[in-house]
N, C-alpha and C positions, 0 to 999 in steps of 0.2 A: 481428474487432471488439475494440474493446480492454476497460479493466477497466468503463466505464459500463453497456458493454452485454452485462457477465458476465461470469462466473467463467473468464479463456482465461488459459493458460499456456504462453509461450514462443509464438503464433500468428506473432510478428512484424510484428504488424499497426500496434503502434504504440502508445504511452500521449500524448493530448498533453498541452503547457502546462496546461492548464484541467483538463483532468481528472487532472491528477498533484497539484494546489492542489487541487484537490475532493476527492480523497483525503485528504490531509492535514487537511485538514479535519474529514472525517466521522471519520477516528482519533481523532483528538482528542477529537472530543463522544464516540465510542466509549469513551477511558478515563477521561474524566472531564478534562480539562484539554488546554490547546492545544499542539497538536506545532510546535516553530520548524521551521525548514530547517535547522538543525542537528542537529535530533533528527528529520527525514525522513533527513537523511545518513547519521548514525548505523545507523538499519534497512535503509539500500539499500549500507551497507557501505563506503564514501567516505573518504575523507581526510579527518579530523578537522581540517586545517588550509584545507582548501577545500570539502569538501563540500556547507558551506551553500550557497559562489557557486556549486555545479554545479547543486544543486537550482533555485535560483533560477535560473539560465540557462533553465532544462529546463522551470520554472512559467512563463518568459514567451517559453518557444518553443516547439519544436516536440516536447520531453519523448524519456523515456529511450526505449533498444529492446532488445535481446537480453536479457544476463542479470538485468538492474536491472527490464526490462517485468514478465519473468516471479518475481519476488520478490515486485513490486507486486501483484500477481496474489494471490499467496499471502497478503500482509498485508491486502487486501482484503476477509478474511473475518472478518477484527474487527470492522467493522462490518457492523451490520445494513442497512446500505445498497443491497449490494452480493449478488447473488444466489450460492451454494454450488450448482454444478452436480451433481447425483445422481452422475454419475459420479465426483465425488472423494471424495463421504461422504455417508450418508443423512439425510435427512430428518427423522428422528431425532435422530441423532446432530449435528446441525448447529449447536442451543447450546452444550453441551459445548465444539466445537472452538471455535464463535465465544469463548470464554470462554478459553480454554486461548489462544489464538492473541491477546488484550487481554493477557492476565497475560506470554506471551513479551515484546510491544511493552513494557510498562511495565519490565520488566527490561530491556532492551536498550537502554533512552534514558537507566535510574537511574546 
């Protein structure tokens, strides 16, 4: 299942269009301000001079797979949207990371 329906890394199941823009989204209200496609590119690690048109390819089709899924994976736990499976961090500890894992995103877009 991809990132809607949990916290999976590297499954290869698949991120699609719609939930790669749904992502981007909920980051966004996550750090306080809205992520372009430029600054999805930036945190999936892209070519600053096309990034943007891959994200946007990727939002109005059928979205990233291998190492780009499983990153999504990882940035998906900035927001609260998106569930932290006990096996990668407790329960506990899950604000903390969500916190620590917003301050990475807002550095990596600045």
């Amino acid at each position: 299942m991809g990132i809607s329906g949990g916290f999976c890394i590297g499954l290869g199941t698949g991120v699609t269009g719609a939930e790669l823009k749904k992502l981007r989204e909920d980051l966004g209200e996550a750090i306080g301000r809205l992520l372009s496609v430029s600054d999805m590119a930036k945190l999936c690690g892209l070519p600053p001079e096309s990034g943007g048109g891959t994200i946007l390819e990727w939002e109005n089709g059928y979205g990233p797979i291998g190492p780009v899924e499983a990153l999504l994976s990882l940035l998906a736990a900035g927001s609260d949207h998106y569930p932290i499976g006990e096996e990668i961090i407790s329960e506990s500890d899950a604000a903390f990371y969500r916190s620590m894992m917003r301050a990475a995103i807002i550095r990596r877009i600045s």
